[in-house]
N, C-alpha and C positions, 0 to 999 in steps of 0.2 A: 523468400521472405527476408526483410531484413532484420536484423538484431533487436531494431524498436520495436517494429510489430512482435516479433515475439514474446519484449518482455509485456506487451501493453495487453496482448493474447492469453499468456501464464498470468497475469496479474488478474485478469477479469475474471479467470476463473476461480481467484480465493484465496491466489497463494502471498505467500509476504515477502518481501526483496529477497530475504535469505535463501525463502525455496524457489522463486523463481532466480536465483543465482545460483541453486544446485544442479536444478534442472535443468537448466540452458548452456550450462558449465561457464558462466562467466562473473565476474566480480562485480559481488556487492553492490560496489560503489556506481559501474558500469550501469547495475541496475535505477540505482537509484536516482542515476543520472537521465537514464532513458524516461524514469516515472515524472520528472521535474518535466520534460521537453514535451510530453503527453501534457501533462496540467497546463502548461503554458500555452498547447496548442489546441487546449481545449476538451481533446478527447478524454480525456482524465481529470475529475476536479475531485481536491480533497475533502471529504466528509466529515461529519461527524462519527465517534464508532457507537457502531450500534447491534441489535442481534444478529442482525445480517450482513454484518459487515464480515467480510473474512476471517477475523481472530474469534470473532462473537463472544468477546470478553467482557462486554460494558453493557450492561443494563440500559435501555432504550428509555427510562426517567432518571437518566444519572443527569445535574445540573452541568451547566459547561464549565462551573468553577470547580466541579470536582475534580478531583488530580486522575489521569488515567491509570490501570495498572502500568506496572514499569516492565510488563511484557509489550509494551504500547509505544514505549520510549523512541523506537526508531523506526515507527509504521509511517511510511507518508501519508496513511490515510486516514492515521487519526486526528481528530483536532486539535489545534495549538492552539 
């Protein structure tokens, strides 16, 4: 497998760029890079956060104008 699948693999299953950058032993940024080239290719589209989103930090009636927690800050899955 290569380094994308992996991170696209670790991500599906919950985890957030940090822990799938702990677990695959590579940087951060690497990952967040591989999560951009997903979304663009489709496989990966960014959502809204929700209870079942990975972090399961946002209330699934929070308005889109509410500010996320600032644990949210650098999820690419949360909404911007």
């Amino acid at each position: 497998m290569s380094v994308l699948d992996d991170v696209l693999r670790v991500t599906r299953s919950g985890a957030t760029p940090a822990t799938t950058a702990r677990t695959l032993g590579i940087d951060e940024g690497l990952v967040v890079a591989a999560l951009d080239h997903w979304a663009r290719r489709g496989a990966l589209a960014p959502t809204l956060a929700r209870r079942d989103a990975p972090c399961s930090s946002c209330d699934p009636g929070t308005p889109s104008d509410t500010p996320l927690p600032l644990a949210c800050a650098g999820c690419p899955l949360a909404r911007r």
